[in-house]
C-alpha positions as CSV (number, residue, x, y, z in Angstrom):
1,X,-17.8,18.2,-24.6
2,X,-17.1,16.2,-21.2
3,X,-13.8,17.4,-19.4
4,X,-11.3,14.4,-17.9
5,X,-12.6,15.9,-14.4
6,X,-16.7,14.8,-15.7
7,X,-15.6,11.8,-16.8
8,X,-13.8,10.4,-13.6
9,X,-17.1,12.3,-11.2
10,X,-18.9,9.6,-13.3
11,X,-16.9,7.0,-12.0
12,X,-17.7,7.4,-8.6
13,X,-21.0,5.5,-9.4
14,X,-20.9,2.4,-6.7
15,X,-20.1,-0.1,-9.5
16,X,-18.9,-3.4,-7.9
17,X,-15.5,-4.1,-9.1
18,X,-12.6,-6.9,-7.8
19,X,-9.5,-6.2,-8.9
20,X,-7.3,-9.3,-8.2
21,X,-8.3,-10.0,-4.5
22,X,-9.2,-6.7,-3.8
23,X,-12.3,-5.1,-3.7
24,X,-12.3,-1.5,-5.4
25,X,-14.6,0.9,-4.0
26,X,-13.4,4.1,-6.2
27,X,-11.9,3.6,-9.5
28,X,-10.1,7.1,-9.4
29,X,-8.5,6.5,-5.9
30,X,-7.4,2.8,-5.7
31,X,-3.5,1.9,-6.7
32,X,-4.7,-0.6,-9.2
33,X,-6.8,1.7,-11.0
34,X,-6.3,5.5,-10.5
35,X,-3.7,5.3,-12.9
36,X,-5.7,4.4,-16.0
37,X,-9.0,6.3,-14.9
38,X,-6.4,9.7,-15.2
39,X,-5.3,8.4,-18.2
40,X,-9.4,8.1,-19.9
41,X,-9.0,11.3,-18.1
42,X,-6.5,13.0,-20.1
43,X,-8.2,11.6,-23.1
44,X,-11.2,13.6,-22.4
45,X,-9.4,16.6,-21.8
46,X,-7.0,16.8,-25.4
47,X,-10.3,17.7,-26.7
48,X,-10.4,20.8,-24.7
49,X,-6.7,21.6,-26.1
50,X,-6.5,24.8,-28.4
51,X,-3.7,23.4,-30.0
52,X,-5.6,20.5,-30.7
53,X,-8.9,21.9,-31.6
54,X,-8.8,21.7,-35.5
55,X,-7.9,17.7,-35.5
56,X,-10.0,16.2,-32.4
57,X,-12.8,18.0,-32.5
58,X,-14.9,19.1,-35.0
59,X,-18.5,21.8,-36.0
60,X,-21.8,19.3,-36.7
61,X,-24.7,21.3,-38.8
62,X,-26.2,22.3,-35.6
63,X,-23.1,24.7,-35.1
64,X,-22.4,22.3,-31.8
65,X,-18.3,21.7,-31.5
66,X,-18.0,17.6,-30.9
67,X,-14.9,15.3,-30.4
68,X,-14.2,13.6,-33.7
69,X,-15.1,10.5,-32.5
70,X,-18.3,11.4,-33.1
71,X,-17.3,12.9,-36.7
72,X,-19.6,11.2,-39.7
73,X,-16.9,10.7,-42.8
74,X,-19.0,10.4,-46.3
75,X,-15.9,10.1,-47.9
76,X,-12.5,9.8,-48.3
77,X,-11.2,13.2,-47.3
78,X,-13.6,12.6,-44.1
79,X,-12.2,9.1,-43.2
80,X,-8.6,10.6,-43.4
81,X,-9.3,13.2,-41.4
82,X,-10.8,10.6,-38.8
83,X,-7.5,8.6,-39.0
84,X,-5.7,11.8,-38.3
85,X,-7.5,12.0,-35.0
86,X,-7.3,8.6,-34.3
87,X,-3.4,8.8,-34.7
88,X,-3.5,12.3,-32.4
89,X,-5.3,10.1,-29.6
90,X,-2.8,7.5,-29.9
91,X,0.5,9.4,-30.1
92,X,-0.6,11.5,-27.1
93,X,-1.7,8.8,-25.2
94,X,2.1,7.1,-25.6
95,X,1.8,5.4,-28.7
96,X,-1.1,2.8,-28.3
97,X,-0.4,2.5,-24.3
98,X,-4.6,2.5,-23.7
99,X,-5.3,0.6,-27.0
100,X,-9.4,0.9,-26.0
101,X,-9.6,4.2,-25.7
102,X,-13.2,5.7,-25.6
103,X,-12.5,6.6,-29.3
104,X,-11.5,2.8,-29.6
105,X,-15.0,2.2,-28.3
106,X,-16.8,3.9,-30.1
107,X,-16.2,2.4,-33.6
108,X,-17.6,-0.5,-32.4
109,X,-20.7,1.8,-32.4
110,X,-20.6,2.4,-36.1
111,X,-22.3,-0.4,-38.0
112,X,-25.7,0.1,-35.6
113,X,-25.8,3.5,-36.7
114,X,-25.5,2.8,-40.2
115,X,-27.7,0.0,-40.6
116,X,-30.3,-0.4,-37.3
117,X,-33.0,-2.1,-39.2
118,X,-31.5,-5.4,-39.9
119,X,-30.7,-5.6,-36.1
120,X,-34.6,-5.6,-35.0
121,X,-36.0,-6.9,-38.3
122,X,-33.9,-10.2,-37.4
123,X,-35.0,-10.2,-34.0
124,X,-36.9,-13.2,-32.4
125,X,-38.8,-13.3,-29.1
126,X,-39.1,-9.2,-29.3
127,X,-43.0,-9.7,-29.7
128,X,-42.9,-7.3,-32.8
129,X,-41.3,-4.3,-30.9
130,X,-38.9,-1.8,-33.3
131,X,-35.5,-1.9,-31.7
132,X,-34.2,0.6,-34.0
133,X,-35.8,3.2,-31.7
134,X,-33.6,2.4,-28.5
135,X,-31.1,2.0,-30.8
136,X,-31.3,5.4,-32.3
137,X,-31.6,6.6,-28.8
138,X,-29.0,5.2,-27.5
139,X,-26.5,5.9,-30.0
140,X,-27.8,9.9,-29.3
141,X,-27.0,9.2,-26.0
142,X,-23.8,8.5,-26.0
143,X,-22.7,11.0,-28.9
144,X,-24.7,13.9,-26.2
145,X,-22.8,12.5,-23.0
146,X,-18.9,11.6,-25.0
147,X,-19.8,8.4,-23.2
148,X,-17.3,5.4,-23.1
149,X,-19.5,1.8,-24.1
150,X,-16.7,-1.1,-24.0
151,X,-17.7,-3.9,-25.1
152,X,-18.1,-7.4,-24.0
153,X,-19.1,-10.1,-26.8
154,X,-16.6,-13.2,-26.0
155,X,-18.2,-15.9,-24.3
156,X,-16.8,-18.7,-22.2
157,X,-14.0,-21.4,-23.1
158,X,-16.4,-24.5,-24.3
159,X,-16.0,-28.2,-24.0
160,X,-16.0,-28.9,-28.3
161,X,-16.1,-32.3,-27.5
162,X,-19.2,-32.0,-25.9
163,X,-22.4,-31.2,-28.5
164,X,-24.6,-29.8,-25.5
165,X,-21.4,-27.6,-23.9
166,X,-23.4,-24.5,-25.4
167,X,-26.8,-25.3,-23.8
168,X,-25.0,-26.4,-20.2
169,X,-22.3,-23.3,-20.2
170,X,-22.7,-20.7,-18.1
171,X,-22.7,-18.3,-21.2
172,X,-25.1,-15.1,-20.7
173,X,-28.2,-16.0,-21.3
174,X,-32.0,-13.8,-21.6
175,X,-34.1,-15.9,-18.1
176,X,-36.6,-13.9,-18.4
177,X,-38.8,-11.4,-21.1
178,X,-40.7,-8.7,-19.7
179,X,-43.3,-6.0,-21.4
180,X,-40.5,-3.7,-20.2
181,X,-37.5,-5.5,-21.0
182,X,-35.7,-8.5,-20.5
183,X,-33.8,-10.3,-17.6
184,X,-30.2,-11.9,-18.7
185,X,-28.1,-14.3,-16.3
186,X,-24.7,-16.0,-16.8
187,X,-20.9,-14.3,-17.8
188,X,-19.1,-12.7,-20.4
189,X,-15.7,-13.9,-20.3
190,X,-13.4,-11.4,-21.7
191,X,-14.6,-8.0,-21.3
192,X,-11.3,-5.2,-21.7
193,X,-11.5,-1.8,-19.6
194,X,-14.9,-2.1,-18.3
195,X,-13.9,0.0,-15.2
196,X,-13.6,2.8,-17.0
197,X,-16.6,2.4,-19.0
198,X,-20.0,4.0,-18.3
199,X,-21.8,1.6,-20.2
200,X,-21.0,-2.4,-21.2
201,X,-21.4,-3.1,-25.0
202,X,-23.1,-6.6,-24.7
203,X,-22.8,-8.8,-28.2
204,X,-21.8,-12.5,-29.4
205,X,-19.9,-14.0,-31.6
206,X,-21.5,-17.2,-33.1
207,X,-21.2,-20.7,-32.2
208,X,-22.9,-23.7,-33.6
209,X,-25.5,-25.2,-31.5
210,X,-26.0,-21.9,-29.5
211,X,-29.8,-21.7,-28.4
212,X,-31.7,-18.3,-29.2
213,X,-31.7,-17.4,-25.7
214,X,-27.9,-17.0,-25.9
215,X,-28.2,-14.4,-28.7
216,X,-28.0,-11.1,-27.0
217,X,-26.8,-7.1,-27.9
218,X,-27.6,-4.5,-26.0
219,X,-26.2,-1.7,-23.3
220,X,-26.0,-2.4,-19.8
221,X,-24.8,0.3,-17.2
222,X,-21.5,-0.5,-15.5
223,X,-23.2,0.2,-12.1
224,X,-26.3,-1.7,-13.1
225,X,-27.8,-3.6,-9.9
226,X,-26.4,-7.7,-10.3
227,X,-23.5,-6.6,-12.6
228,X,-20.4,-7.4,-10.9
229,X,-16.4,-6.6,-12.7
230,X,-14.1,-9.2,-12.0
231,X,-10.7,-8.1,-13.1
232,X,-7.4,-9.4,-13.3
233,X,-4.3,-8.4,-11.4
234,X,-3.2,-5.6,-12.1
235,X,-0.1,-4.8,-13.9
236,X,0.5,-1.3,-13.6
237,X,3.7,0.5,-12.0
238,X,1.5,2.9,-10.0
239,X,3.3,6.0,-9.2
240,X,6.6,5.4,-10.3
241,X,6.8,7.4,-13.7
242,X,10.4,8.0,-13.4
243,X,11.6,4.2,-13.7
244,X,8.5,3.0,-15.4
245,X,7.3,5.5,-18.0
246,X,4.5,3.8,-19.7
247,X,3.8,1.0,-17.2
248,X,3.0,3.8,-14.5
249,X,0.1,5.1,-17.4
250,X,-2.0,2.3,-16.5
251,X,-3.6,-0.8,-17.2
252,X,-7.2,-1.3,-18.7
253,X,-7.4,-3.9,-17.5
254,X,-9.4,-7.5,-19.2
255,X,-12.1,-8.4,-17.3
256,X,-14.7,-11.1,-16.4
257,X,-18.4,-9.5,-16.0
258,X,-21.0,-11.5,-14.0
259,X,-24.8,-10.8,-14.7
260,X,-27.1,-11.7,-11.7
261,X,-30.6,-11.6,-12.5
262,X,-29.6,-8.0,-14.7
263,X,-32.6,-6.3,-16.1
264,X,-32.3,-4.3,-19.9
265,X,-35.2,-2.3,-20.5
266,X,-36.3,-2.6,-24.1
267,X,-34.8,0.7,-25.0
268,X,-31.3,-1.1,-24.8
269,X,-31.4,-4.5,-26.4
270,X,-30.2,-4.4,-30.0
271,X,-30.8,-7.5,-31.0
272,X,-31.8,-10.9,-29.0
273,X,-33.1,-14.5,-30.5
274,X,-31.7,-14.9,-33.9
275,X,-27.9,-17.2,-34.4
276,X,-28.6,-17.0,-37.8
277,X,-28.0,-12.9,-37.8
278,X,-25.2,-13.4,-34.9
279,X,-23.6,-15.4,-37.9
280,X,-24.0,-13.2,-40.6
281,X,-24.0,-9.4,-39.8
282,X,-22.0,-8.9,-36.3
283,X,-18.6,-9.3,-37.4
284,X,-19.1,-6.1,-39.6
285,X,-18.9,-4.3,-36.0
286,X,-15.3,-5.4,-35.7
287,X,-14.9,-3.7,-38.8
288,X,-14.7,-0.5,-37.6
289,X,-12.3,-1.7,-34.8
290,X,-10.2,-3.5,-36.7
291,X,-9.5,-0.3,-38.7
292,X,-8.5,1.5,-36.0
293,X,-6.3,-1.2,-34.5
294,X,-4.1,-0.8,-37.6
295,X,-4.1,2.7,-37.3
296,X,-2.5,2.2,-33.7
297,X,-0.2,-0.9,-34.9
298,X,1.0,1.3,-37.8
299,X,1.7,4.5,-34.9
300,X,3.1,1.4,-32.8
301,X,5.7,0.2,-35.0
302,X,6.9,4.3,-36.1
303,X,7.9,4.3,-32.2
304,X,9.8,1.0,-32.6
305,X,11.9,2.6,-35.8
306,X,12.2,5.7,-33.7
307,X,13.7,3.5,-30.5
308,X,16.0,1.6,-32.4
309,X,17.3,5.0,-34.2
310,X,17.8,6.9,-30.8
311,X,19.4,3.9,-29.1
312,X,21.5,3.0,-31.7
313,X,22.7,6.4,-32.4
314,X,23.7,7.0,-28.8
315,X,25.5,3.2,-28.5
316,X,27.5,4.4,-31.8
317,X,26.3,1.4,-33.8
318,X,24.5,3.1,-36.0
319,X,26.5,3.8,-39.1
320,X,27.5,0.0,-38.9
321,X,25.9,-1.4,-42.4
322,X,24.4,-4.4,-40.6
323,X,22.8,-2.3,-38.1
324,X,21.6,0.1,-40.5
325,X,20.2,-2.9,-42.7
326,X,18.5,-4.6,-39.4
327,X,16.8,-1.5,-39.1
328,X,15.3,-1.3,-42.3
329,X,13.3,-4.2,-41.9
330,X,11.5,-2.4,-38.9
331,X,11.6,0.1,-41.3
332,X,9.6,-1.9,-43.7
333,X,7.5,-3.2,-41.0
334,X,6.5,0.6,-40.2
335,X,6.1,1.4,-44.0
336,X,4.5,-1.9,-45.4
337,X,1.3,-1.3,-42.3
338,X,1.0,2.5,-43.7
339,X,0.6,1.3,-47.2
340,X,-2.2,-1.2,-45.9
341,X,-3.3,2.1,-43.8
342,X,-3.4,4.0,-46.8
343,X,-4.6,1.4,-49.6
344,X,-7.9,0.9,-46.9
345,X,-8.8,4.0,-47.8
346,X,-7.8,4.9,-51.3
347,X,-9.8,1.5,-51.7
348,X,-12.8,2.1,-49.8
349,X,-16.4,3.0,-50.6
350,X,-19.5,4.8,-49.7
351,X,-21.9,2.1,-47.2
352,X,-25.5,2.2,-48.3
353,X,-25.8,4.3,-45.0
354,X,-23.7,6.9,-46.8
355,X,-20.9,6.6,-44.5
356,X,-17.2,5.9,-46.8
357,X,-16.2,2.9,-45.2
358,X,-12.4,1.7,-45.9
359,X,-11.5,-1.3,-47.6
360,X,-12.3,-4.5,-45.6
361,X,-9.7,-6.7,-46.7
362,X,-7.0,-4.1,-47.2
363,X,-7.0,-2.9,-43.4
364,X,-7.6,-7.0,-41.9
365,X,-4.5,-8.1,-44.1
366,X,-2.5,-5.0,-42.6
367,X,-3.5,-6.6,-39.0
368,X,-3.0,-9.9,-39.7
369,X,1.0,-8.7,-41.1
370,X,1.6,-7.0,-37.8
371,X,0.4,-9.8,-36.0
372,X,2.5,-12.3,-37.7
373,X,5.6,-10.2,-37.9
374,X,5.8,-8.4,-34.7
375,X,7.6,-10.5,-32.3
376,X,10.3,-10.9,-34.7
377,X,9.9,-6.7,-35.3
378,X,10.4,-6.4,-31.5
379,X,13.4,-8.7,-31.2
380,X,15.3,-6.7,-33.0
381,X,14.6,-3.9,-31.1
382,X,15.6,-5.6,-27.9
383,X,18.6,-6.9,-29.7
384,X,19.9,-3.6,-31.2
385,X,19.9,-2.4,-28.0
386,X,21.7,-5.0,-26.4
387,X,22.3,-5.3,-22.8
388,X,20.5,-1.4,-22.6
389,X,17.4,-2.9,-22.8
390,X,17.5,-4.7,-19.5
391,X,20.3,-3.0,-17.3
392,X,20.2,0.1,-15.9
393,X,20.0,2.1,-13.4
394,X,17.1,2.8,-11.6
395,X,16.0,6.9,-10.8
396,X,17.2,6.3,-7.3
397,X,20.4,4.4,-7.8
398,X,20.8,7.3,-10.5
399,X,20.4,10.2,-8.0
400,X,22.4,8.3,-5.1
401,X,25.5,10.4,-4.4
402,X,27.4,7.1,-3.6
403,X,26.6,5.2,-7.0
404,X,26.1,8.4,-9.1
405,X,29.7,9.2,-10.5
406,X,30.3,5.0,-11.3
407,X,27.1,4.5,-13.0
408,X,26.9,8.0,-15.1
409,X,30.3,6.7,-17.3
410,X,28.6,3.3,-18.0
411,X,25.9,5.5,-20.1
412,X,27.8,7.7,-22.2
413,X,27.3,7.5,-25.7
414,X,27.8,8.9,-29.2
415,X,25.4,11.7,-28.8
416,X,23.0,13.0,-26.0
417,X,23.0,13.1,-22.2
418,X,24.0,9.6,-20.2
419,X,20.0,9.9,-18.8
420,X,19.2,10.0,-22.6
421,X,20.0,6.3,-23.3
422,X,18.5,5.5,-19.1
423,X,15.3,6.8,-20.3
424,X,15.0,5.1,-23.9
425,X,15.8,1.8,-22.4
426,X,13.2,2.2,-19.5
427,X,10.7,2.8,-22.5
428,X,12.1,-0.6,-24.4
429,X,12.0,-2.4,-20.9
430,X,8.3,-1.4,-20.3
431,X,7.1,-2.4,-24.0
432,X,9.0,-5.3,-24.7
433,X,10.1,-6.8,-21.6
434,X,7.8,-6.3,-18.5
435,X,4.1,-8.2,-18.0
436,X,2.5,-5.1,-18.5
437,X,4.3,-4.7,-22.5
438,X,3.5,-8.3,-22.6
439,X,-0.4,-7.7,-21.7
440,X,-0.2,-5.4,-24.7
441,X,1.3,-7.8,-27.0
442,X,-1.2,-10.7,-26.0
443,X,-4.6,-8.0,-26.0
444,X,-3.1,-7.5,-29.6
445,X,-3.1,-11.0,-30.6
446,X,-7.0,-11.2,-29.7
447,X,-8.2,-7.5,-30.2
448,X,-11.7,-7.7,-32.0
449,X,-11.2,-11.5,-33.1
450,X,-8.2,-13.4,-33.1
451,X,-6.2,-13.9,-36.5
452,X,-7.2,-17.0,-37.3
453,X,-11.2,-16.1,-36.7
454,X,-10.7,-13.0,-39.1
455,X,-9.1,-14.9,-41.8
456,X,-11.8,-17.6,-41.5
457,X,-14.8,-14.5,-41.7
458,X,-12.7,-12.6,-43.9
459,X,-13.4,-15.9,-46.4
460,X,-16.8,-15.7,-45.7
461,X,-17.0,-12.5,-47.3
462,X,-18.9,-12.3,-50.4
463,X,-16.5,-11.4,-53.5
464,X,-14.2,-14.2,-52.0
465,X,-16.6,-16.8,-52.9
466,X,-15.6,-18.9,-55.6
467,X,-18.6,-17.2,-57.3
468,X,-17.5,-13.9,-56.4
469,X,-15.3,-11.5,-58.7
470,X,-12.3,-12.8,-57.5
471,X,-12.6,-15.5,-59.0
472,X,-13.2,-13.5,-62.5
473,X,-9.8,-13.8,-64.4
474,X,-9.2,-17.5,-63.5
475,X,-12.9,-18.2,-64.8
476,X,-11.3,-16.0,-68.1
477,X,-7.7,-17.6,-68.1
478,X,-9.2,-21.1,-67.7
479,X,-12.4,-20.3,-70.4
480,X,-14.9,-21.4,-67.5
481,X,-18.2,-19.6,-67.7
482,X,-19.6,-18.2,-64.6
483,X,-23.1,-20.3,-65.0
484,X,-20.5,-23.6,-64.1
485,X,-20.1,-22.5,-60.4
486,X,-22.5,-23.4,-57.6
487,X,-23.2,-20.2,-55.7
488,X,-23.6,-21.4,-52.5
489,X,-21.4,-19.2,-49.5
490,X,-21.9,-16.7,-52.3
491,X,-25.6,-16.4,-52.1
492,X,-26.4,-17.6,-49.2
493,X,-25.1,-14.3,-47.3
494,X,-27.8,-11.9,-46.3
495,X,-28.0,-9.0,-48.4
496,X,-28.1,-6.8,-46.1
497,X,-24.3,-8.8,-44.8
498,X,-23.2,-8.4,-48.1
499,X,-23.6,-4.5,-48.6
500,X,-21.3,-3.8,-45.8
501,X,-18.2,-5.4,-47.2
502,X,-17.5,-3.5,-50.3
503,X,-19.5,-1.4,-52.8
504,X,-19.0,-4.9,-55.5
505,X,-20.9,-6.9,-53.3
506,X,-23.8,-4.7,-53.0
């Protein structure tokens, strides 16, 4: 398994990266990214942990010990036991801090392993080659090396009032197929720690009117020749763990990637040509990382409960009726997202891979709940604490001789040590009111595909058709047969779409 001190070796690889205005030579030296590349570090290395063994890492048949990101669930007591180490990655890691982790990554892995075929079957402009080989390969690869693939499918912002804006955008597009590959040109727009990535996921999501030469999956090294990172500014508090606990962890930082002329050799395209398949069958990646972000939001909202207990407790407000009832409804918030947790799997079923996949609308509900409810969840935080949220001493006013002995008194509480309440409100501050909480909070909104895109595709899905068994007890209640519905979304889903959203539709 690789150690943290492998993984950031591999990052001195002469990948061109722009962080703000900066250039960034090494990504394990430079104030805007050193931070985060120890953090992927420290990732690496809780799988070497002794304490840790039995939950992040695991024995395949070969006899081989492997990080359980790599850990093949065929059912339900396997898919829990992958949640566990999802939840151990997150809590160590403070509490969904580096949402895309390489563990993150790598779910978005899942569906090609599962079901290759339909990715090179569905191929056009491929000139008959099988796909599912590189794929197979690649997928190999990354399990041998624990590498990290981020991945990069959102295109940019279109004119919609335009009908050509697809065809004249500077979207990635193929320029060029080879006998050994293929040459790809233009941007992905949003692209989220791809400096700390060995290799850039490359996918879509669909558009209508996009030409076939738009339609592109595949693996691209992050120090490929013509690939250049354009990041945003960074937001991290880089070296000052003291005031800024989890702001000085890092930032992953969301990304721009140019391609320039980039070559892909066969063995690394997925998929290319085919809208009608970027449609259809994609969005069953996000699955898996959808999952997995309410695995994190459900951890995420226990350390909100916790937060307002300990501050509240050590204000003395706590046995105070209202307070206690405000903080039941984070402690419903925390509760009603395990229960979707929880239902996702009770609910879930074996993929005709074989792999126990959890329920899909059971886990994209939970996300969409957190989404909708967690500003208001985080207000109350903020607002239980009170004026602890926002002042405070800093670590140097708190150690000055001079100020010491007038600011100690002003943080005496109930219970615990006056630094107590200092350091729960630098944790509040850093979550909920600094631009690097506020990242968080926006990545969250987007992560995967926006709210409103995964309702819309979650209605795509086949037993929500009006033909679908949903629909069964209305049909009953109402004494309308079956043979009086058009099936049209119903049946016009690829079966091959279909089988991945719940054992009914298969």
């Amino acid at each position: 398994m690789r150690t943290g001190e492998q993984y950031l070796e591999s990052l001195r690889d002469g990948r061109v990266l722009w962080v703000g205005g900066e250039r960034v030579d090494d990504v394990t030296t430079h104030p805007s990214t050193r931070a985060f590349a120890r953090r992927t570090a420290q990732f690496y290395d809780l799988h070497h942990r002794p304490d840790l063994q039995d939950v992040v890492t695991f024995v395949d048949a070969d006899g081989e010990r492997k990080s359980m990101m790599w850990f093949k669930h065929t059912d339900l007591e396997g898919l829990r036991r992958r949640r566990a180490y999802l939840e151990t990655v997150i809590r160590e890691l403070g509490a969904g801090s580096a949402p895309r982790t390489p563990a993150a990554n790598a779910m978005c892995l899942i569906t090609y392993e599962e079901d290759p075929q339909p990715w090179s079957d569905t191929s056009v402009g491929t000139d008959g080659r099988d796909l599912t080989v590189g794929i197979r390969e690649f997928l190999a690869e990354v399990e041998a090396g624990d590498l990290n693939a981020c991945f990069a499918f959102i295109d940019p912002q279109l004119n919609r009032s335009d009908p050509d804006a697809a065809k004249n955008s500077t979207m990635l597009r193929i320029v060029e197929t080879r006998d050994d590959g293929i040459v790809v040109s233009g941007v992905k727009a949003v692209s989220t720690g791809t400096p700390f990535a060995d290799y850039i996921h490359l996918g879509v999501f669909f558009r209508p009117g996009m030409p076939s030469e738009q339609v592109i999956y595949a693996a691209v090294p992050a120090n490929e020749a013509g690939v250049t990172i354009v990041a945003r500014e960074s937001t991290v508090r880089d070296g000052d763990p003291e005031n800024h606990p989890l702001a000085s962890s890092g930032d992953e930082l969301d990304c721009i990637v140019l391609f320039d002329n980039v070559f892909i050799p066969w063995k690394r395209v997925f998929h290319i040509g085919n809208p009608d398949h970027a449609a259809l069958y994609p969005q069953r990646i996000f699955d898996w990382v959808h999952y997995e972000a309410l695995v994190r939001k459900m951890v995420r909202a226990e350390l909100m409960v916790g937060l307002a207990l300990l501050m509240t407790e050590h204000i003395g407000t706590y046995q105070l009726p209202p307070v206690q009832a405000r903080i039941a409804r984070l402690v419903e918030f925390h509760q009603t997202l395990k229960a979707h947790v929880v239902a996702s799997e009770t609910e879930g079923f074996v993929s005709p891979a074989g792999l126990y996949k959890p329920n899909v609308l059971l886990f994209d509900f939970g996300r969409s709940y957190y989404l909708e409810r967690f500003a208001e969840m985080r207000n109350e935080v903020v607002d239980l604490a009170g004026r602890a949220s926002l002042l405070f001493p800093t670590e140097e006013q708190w150690n000055n001789p001079e100020l010491h002995d007038w600011l100690e008194p002003l943080q005496r509480g109930a219970v615990g040590e006056p630094h107590d309440r200092v350091k729960i409100s630098r944790v509040i501050r850093d979550l909920f009111l600094s631009d690097w909480g506020d990242r968080i909070s926006t990545f969250e909104q987007f992560n995967g595909t926006p709210m409103l895109s995964t309702r819309m595709l979650t209605m795509k899905r086949a037993e929500l058709a009006p033909s679908g068994p949903f629909a069964d007890l209305a049909r009953k209640v109402c004494g309308i047969g079956k043979e009086t519905v058009e099936e049209t979304d119903y049946t016009a889903q690829a079966d091959y779409a279909r089988a991945l959203d719940n054992a009914a539709a298969r």
